[in-house]
TITINU-438402 format. One record per residue: x, y, z of N, C-alpha, C in turn; residue in one letter; residue number from 1. Coordinates in steps of 0.1 Angstrom, whole numbers, plus 2048, in hexadecimal, padded with zeros to 3 digits. Last residue first. Layout:
<rs>
+-----+-----+-----+------+------+------+-----+-----+-----+------+-----+
! n.u ! n.v ! n.w ! ca.u ! ca.v ! ca.w ! c.u ! c.v ! c.w ! type ! seq !
+-----+-----+-----+------+------+------+-----+-----+-----+------+-----+
!   X !   Y !   Z !    X !    Y !    Z !   X !   Y !   Z !    A ! NUM !
...
+-----+-----+-----+------+------+------+-----+-----+-----+------+-----+
</rs>
This chain:
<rs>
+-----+-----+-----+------+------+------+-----+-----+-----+------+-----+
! n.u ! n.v ! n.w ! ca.u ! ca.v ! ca.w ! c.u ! c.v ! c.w ! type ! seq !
+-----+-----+-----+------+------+------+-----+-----+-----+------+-----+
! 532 ! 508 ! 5D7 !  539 !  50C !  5E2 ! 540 ! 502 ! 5E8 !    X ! 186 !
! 529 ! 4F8 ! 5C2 !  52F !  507 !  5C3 ! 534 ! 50D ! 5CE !    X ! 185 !
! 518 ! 4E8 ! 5CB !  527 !  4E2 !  5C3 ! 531 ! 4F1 ! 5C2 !    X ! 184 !
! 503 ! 4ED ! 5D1 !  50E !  4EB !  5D9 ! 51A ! 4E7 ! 5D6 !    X ! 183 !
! 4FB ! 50B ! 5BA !  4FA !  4FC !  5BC ! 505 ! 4F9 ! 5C9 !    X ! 182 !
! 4EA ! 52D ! 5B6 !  4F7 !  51F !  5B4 ! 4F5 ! 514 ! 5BC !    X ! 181 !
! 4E5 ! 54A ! 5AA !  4DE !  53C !  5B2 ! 4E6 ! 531 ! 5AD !    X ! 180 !
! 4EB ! 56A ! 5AC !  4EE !  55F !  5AA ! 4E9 ! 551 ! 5AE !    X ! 179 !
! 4E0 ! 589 ! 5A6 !  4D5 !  57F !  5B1 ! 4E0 ! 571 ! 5AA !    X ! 178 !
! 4E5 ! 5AC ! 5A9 !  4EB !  59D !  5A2 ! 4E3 ! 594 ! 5AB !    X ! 177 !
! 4C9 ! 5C4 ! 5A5 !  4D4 !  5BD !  5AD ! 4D3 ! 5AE ! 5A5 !    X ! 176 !
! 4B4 ! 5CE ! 598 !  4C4 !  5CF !  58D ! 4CB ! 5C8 ! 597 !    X ! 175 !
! 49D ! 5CE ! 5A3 !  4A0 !  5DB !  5A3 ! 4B1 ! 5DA ! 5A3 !    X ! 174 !
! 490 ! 5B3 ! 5A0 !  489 !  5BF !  59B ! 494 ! 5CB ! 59D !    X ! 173 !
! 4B7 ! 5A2 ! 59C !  4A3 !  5A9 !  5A2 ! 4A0 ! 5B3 ! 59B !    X ! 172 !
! 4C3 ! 590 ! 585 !  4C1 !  59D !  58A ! 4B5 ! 59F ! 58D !    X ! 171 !
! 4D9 ! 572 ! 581 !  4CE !  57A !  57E ! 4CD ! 587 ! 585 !    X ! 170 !
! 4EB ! 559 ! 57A !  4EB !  566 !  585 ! 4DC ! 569 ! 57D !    X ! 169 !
! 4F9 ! 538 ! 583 !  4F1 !  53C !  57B ! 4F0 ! 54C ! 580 !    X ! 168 !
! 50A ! 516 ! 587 !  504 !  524 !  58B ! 502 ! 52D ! 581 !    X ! 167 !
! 51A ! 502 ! 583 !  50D !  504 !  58B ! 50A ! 511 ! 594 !    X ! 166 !
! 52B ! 507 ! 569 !  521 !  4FE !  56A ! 516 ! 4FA ! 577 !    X ! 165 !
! 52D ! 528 ! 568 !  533 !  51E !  566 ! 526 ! 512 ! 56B !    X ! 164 !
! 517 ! 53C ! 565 !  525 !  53C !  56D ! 528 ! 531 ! 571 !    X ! 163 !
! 4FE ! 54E ! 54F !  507 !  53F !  552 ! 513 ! 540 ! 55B !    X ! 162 !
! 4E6 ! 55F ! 554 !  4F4 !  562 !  552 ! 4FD ! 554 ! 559 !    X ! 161 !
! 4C7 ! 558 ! 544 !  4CC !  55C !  54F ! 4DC ! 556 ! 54D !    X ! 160 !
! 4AF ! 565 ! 530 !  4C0 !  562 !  529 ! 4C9 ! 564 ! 53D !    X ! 159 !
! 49B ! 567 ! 537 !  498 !  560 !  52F ! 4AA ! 55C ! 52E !    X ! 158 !
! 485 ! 562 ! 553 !  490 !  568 !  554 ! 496 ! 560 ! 546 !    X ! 157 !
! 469 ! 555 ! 557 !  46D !  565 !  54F ! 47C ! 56A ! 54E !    X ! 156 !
! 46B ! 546 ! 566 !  462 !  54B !  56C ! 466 ! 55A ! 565 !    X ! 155 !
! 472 ! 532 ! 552 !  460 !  530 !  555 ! 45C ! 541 ! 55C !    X ! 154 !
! 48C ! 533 ! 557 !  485 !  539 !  549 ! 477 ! 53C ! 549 !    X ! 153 !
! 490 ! 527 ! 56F !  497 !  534 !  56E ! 489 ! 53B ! 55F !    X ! 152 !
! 487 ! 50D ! 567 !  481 !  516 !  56F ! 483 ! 527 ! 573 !    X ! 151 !
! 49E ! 506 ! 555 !  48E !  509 !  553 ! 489 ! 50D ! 55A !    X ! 150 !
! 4B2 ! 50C ! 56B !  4B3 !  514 !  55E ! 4A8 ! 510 ! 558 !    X ! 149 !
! 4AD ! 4F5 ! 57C !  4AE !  504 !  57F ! 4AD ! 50F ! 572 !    X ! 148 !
! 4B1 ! 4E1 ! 567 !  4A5 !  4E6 !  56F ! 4A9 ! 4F1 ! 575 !    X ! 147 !
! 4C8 ! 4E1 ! 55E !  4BC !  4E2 !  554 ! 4B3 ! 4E8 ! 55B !    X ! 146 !
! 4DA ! 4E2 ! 57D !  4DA !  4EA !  56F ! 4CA ! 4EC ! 566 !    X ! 145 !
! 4CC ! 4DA ! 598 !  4CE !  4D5 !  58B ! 4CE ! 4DF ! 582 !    X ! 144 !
! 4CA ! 4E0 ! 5BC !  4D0 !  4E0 !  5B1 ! 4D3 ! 4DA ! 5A1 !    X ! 143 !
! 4C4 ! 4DE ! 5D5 !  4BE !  4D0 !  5CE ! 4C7 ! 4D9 ! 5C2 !    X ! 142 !
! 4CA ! 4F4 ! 5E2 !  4CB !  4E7 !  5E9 ! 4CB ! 4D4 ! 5DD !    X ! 141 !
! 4D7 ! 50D ! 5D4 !  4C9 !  505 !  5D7 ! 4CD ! 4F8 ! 5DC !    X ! 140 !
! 4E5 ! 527 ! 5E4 !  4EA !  522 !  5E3 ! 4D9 ! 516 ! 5E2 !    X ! 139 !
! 4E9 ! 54A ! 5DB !  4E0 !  542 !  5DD ! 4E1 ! 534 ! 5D8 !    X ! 138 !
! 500 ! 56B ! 5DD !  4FD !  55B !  5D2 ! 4F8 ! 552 ! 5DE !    X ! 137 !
! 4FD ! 58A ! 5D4 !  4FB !  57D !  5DE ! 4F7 ! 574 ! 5D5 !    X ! 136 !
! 515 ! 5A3 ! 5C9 !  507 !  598 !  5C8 ! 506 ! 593 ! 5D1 !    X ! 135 !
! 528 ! 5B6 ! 5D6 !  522 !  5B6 !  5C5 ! 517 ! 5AD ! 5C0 !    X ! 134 !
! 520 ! 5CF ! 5EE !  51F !  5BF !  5E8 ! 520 ! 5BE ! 5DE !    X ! 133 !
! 536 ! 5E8 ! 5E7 !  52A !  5E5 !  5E7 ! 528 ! 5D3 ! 5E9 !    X ! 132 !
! 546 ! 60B ! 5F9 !  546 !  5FA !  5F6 ! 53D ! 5F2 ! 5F1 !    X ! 131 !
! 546 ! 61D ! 602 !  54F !  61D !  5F6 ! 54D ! 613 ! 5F2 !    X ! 130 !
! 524 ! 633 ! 609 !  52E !  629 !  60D ! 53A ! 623 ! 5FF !    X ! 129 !
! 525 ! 654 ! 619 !  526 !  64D !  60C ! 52C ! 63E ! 60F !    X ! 128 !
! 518 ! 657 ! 63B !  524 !  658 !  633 ! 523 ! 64D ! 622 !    X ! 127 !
! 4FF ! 66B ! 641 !  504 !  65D !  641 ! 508 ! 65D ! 636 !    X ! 126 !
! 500 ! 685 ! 65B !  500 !  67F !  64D ! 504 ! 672 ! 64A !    X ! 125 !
! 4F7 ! 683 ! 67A !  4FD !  688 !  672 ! 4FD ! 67E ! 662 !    X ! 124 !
! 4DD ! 680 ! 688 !  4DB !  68B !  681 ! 4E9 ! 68A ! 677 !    X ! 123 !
! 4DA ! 668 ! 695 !  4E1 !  674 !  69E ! 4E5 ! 682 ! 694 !    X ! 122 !
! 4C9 ! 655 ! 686 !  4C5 !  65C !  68F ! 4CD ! 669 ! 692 !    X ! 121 !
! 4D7 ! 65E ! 660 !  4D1 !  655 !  66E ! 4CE ! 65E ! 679 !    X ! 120 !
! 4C0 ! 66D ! 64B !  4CE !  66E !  650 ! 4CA ! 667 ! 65F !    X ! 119 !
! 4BA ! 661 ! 629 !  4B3 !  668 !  63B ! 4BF ! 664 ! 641 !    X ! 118 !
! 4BC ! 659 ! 611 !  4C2 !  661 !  614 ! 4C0 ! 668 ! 620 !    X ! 117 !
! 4AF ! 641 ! 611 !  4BD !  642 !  60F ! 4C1 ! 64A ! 614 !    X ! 116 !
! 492 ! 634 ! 61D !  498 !  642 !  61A ! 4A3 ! 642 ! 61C !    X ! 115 !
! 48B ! 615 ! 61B !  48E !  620 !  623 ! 490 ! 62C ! 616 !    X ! 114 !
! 47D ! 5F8 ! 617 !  47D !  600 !  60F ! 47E ! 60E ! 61C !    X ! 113 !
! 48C ! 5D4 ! 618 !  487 !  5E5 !  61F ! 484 ! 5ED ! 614 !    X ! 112 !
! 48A ! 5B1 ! 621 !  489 !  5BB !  616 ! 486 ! 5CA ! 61E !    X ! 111 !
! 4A2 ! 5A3 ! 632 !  497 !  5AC !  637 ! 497 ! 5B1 ! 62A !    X ! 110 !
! 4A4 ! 57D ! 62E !  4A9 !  585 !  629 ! 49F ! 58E ! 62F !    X ! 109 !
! 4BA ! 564 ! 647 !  4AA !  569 !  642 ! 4AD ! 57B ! 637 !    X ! 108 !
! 4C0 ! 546 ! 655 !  4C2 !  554 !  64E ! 4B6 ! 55A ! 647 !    X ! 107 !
! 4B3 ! 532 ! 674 !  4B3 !  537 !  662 ! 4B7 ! 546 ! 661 !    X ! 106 !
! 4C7 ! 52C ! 68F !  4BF !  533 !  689 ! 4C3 ! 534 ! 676 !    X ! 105 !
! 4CF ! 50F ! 69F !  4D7 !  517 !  693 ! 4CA ! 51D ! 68D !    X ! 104 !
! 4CE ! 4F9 ! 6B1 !  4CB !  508 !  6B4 ! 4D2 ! 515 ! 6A9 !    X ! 103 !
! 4D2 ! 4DF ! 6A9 !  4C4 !  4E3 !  6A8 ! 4C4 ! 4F4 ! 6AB !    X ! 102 !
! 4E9 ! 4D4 ! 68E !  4E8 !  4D7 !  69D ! 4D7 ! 4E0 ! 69B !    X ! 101 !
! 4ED ! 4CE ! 673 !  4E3 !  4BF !  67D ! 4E0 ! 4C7 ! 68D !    X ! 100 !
! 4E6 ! 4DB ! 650 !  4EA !  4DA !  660 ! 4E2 ! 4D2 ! 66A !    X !  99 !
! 4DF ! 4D6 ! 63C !  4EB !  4CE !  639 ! 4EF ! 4D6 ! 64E !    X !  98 !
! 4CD ! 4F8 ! 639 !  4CF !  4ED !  635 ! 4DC ! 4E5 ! 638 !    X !  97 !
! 4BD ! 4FE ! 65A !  4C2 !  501 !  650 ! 4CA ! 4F6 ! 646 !    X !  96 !
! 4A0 ! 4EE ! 666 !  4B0 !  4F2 !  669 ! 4B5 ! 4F6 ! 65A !    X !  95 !
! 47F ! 4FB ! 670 !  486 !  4F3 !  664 ! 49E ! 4F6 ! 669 !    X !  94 !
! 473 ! 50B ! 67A !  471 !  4FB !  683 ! 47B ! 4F6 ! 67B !    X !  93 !
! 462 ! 51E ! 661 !  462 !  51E !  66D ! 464 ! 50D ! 672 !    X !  92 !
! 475 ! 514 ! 644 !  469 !  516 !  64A ! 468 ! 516 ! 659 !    X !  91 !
! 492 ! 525 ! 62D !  487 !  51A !  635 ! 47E ! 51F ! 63B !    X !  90 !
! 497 ! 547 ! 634 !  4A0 !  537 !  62B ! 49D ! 52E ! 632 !    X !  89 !
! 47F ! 562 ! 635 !  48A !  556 !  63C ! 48A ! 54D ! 633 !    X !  88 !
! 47B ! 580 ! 631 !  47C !  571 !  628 ! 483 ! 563 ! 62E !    X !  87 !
! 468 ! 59B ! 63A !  474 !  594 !  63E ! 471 ! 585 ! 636 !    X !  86 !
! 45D ! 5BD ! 631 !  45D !  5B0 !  633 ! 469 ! 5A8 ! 635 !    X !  85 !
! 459 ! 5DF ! 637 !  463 !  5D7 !  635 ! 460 ! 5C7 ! 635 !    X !  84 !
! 44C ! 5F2 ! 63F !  455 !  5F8 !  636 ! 460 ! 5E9 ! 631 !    X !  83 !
! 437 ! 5ED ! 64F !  432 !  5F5 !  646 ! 43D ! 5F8 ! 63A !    X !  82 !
! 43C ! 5C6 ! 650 !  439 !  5D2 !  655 ! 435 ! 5DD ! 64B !    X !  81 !
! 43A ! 5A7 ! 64F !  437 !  5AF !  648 ! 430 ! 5BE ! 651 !    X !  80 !
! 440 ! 58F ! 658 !  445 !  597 !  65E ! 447 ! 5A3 ! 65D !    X !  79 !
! 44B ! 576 ! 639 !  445 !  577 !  64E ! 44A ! 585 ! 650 !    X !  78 !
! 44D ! 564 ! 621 !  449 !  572 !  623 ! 445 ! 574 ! 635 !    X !  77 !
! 45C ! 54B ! 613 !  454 !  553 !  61E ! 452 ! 561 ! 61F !    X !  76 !
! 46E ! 545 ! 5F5 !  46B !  545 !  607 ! 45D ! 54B ! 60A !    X !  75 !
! 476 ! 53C ! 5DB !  466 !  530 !  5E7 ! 467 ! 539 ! 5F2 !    X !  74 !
! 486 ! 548 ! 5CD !  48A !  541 !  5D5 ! 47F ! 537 ! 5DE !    X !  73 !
! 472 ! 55A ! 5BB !  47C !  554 !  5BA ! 480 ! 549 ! 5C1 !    X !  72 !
! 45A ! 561 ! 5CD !  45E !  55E !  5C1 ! 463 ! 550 ! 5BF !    X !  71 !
! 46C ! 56E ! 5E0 !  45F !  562 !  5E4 ! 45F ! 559 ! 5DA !    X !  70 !
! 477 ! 581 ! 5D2 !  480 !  577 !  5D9 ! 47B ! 56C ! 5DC !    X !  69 !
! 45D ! 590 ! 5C8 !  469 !  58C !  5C0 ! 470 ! 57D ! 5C6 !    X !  68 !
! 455 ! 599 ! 5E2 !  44D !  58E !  5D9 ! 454 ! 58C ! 5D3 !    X !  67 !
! 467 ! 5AA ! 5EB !  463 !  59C !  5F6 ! 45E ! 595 ! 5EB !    X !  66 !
! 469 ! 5C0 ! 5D6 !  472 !  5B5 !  5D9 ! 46F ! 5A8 ! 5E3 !    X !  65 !
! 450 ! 5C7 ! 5D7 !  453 !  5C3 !  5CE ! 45F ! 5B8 ! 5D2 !    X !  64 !
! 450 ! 5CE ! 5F5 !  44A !  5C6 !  5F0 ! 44D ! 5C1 ! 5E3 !    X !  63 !
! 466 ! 5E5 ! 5EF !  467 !  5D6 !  5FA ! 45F ! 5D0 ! 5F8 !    X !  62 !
! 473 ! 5F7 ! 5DE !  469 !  5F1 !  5DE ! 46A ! 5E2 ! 5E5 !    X !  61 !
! 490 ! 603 ! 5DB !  482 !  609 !  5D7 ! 473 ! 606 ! 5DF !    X !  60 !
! 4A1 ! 5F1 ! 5F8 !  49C !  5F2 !  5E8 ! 491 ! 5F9 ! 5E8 !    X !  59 !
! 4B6 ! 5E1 ! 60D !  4AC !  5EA !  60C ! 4AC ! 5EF ! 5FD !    X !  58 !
! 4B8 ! 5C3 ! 621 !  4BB !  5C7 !  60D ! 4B2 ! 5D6 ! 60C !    X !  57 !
! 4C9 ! 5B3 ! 635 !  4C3 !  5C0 !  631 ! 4C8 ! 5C1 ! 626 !    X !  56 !
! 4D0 ! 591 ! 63B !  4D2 !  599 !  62F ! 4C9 ! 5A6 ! 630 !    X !  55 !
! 4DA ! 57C ! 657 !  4D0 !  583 !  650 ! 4D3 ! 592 ! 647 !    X !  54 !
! 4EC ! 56B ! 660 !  4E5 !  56F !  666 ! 4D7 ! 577 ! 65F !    X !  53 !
! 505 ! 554 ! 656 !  4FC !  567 !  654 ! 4F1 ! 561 ! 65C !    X !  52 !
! 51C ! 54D ! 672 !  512 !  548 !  666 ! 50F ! 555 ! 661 !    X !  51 !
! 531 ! 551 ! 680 !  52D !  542 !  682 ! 522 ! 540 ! 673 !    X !  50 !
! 54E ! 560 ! 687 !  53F !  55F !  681 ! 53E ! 553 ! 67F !    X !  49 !
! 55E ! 56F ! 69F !  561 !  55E !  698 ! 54B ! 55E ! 694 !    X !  48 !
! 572 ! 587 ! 6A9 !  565 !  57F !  6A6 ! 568 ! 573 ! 69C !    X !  47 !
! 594 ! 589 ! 6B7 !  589 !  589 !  6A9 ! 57C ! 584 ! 6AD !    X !  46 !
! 5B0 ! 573 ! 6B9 !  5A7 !  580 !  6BD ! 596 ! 581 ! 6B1 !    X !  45 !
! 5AE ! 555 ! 6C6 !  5B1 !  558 !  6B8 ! 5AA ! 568 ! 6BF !    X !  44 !
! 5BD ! 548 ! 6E2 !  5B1 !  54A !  6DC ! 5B5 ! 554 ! 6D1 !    X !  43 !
! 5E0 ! 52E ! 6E0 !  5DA !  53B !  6E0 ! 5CD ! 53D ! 6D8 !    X !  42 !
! 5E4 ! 516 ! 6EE !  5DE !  519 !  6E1 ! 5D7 ! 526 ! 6E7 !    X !  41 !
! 5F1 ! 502 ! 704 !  5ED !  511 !  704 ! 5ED ! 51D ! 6F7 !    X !  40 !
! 5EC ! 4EC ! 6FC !  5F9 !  4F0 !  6FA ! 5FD ! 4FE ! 6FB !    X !  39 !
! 5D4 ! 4E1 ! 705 !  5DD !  4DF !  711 ! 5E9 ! 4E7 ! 70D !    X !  38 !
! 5CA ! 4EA ! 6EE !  5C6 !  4F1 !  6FA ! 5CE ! 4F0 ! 703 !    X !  37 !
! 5D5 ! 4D4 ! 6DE !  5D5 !  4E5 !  6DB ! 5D2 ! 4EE ! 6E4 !    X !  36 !
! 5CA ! 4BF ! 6E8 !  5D8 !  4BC !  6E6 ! 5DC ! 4D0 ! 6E4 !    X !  35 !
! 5AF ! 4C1 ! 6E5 !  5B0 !  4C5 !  6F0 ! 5C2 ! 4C6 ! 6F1 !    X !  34 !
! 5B0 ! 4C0 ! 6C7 !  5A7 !  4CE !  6CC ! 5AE ! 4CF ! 6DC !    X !  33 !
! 5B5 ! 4A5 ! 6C4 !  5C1 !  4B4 !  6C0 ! 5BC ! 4BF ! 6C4 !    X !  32 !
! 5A5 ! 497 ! 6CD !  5AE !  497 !  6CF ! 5B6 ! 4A5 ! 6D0 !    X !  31 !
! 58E ! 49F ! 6B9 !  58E !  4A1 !  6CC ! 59D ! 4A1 ! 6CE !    X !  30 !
! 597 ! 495 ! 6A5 !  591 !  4A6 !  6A5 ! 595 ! 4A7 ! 6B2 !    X !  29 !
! 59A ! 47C ! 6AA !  5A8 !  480 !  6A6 ! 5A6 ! 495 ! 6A7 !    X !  28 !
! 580 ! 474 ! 6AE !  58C !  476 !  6B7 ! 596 ! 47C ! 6B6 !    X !  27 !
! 576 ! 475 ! 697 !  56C !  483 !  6A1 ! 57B ! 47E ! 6B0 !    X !  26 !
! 57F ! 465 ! 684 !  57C !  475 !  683 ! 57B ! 47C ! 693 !    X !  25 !
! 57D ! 44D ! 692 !  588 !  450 !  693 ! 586 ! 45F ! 68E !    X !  24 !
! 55E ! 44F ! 68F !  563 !  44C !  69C ! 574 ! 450 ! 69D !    X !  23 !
! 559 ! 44D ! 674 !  557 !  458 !  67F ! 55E ! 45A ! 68A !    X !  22 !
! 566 ! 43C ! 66D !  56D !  444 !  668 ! 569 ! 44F ! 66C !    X !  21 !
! 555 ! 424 ! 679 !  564 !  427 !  67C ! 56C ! 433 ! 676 !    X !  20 !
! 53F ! 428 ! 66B !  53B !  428 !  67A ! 54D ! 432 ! 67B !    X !  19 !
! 544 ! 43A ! 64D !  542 !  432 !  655 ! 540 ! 431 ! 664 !    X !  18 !
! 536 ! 457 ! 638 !  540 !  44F !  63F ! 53B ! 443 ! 648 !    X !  17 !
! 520 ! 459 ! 62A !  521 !  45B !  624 ! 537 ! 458 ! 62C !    X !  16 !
! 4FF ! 44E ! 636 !  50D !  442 !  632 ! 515 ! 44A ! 62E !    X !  15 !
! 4F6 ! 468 ! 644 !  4F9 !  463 !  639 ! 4FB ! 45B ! 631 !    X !  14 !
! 505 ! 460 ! 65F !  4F1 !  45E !  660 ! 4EF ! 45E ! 650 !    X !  13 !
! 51E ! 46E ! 65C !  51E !  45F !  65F ! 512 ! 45A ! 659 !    X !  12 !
! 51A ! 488 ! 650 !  51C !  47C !  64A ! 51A ! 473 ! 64E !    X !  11 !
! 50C ! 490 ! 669 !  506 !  48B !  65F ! 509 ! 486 ! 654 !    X !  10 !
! 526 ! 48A ! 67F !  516 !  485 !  67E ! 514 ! 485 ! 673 !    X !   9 !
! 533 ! 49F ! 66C !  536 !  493 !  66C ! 52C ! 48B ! 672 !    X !   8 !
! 524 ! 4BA ! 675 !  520 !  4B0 !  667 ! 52D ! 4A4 ! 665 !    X !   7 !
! 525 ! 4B7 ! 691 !  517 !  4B8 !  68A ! 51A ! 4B0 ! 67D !    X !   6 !
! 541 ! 4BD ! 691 !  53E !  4B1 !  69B ! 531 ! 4A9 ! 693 !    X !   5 !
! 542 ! 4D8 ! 68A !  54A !  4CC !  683 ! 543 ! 4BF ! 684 !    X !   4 !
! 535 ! 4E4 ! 698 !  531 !  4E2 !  68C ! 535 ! 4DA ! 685 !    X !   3 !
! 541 ! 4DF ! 6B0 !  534 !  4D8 !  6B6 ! 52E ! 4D8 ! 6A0 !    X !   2 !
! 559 ! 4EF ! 6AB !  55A !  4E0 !  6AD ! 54C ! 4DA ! 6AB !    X !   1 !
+-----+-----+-----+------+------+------+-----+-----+-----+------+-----+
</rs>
């Protein structure tokens, strides 16, 4: 509710709704939230994810990759240990994008470079996994076809892989899908 609540605020702070079309929004929400409680609305089982939290990418080469992503995407680099750096999505103080509540931590990517094949702590073997991500798609706030795709070119990526009109893929230093899309994409 309190997410809902947030970006109808920012529409309103927007122009992008009215005083009254808030005001009848955010009652008709209240309304039925408490009209569902009183009706002894059963709690849903389950965890209820709220956001990512943060992406472990382990690869050959974590610096190569931290600077790649830096690169790529503008981030940061904080937190640079002997096996691993960390990339946060904005700048320390900053809210994530198109959110108004203040205690919403940035996602952040860990580049690593481990040993695949070291067997975790309790010694037994770590099990083949069957499953894989097949990409992560990176969403730019400002988004323009031509320009992302000159920029894309400037920085060497010469033939990057079209997916439909706002979005685009590419591949890090080490063959992973890197998609970068528009908010029209989601």
């Amino acid at each position: 509710m309190e997410g809902f609540v947030a970006t109808k605020l920012h529409e309103f702070e927007q122009g992008k709704i009215s005083r009254r079309k808030l005001i009848e929004t955010l009652t008709l929400a209240v309304t039925t939230l408490y009209a569902a409680e009183g009706a002894g609305a059963a709690t849903p089982e389950g965890l209820k994810a709220a956001l990512v939290n943060h992406i472990s990418y382990t690869c050959p080469n974590f610096k190569q990759a931290g600077d790649w992503y830096s690169k790529v995407f503008n981030f940061d680099q904080v937190g640079l240990k002997d096996t691993e750096v960390t990339l946060p999505f904005g700048k320390k103080g900053e809210k994530p994008y198109n959110v108004t509540a203040k205690d919403v931590p940035l996602t952040f990517i860990i580049c690593r470079t481990r040993d695949l094949n070291a067997p975790p702590a309790n010694g037994q073997p770590r099990p083949r996994s069957q499953a894989v991500v097949n990409h992560i798609a990176y969403t730019i706030a400002d988004y323009d076809r031509d320009k992302v795709l000159a920029e894309l070119k400037r920085m060497g990526f010469d033939n990057p892989r079209e997916d439909g009109e706002h979005s685009f893929h590419i591949a890090d230093p080490f063959g992973y899908d890197v998609q970068i899309s528009g908010i029209n994409m989601t």
